[in-house]
N, C-alpha and C positions, 0 to 999 in steps of 0.2 A: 591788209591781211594781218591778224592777230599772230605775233611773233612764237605765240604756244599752238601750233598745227594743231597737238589733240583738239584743242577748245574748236577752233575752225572746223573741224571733222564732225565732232559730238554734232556743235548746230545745224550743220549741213546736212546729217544723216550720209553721210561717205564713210567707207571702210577703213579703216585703220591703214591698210594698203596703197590708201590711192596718194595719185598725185595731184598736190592743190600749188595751183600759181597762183600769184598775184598779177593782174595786167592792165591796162588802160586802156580803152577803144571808144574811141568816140563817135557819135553821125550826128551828122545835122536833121534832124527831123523837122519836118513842115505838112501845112494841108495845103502846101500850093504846088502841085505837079511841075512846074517848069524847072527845067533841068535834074529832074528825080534821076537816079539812078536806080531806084526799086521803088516796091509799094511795100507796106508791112504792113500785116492786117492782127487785129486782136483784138479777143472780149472779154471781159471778164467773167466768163464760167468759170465753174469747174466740171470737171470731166470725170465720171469713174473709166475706168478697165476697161468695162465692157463699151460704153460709149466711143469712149476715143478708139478702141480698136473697129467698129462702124463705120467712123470719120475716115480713118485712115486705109482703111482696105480699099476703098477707090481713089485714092493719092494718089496722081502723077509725079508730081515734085520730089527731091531727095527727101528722104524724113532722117532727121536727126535725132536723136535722144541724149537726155543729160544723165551720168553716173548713177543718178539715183533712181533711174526707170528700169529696176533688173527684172520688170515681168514686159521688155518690150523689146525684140529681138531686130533691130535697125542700129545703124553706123552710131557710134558714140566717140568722141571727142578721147584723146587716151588718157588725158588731166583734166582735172576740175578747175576750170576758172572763178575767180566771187565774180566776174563781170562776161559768163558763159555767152548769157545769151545775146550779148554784142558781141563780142568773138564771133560766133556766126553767122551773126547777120554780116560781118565784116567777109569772113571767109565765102559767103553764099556772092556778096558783090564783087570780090576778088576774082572768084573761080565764074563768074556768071550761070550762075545756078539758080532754079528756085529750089526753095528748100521750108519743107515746116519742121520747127523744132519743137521739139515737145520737153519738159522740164514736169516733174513731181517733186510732192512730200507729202507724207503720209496717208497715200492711194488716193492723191487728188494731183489730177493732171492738168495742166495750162497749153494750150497751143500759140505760136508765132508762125505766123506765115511770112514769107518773103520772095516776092515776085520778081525778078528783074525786068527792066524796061528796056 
């Protein structure tokens, strides 16, 4: 993480307010199922507003949102991670949950899904 927060914030599109960690989370990712502890699913859309709220109204899974999602009313993280969206996938295989996280910038949405096995 960039030792001047402002500059971190600017790029990030996060409030002046928030809190930014720095963290390390790793997985081992693979396309061989044996011994998976989850599945993680993702495409490369992107998503307006009106879509992903579509996608997500018949969610079963936790939905997560990252800081910068203020038009989406679901759990958010209380700090901004640079390495968010492993945090949760860490946290979703910790707590054994599934969980979609969803992450924006500039009203373009990405989804992560995470299934546990």
């Amino acid at each position: 993480m960039s030792d001047n927060e402002e500059v971190i914030k600017r790029l990030l599109d996060l409030e002046k307010s928030s809190e930014v960690l720095s963290s390390v989370s790793y997985q081992k990712l693979s396309l061989n199922a044996n011994d998976a502890l989850c599945e993680v699913a993702f495409d490369t859309k992107f998503y307006t507003l009106d879509e992903l709220n579509a996608i997500l109204k018949d969610e079963r899974a936790k939905i997560v949102t990252s800081m910068r999602c203020s038009d989406l009313d679901y759990e958010t993280p209380s700090a901004y991670f640079e390495t968010n969206a492993s945090y949760v996938l860490n946290e979703a295989i910790t707590n054994k949950e599934d969980v979609v996280y969803v992450e924006c910038y500039s009203d373009k949405y990405k989804i992560l899904k995470i299934k546990n096995l």
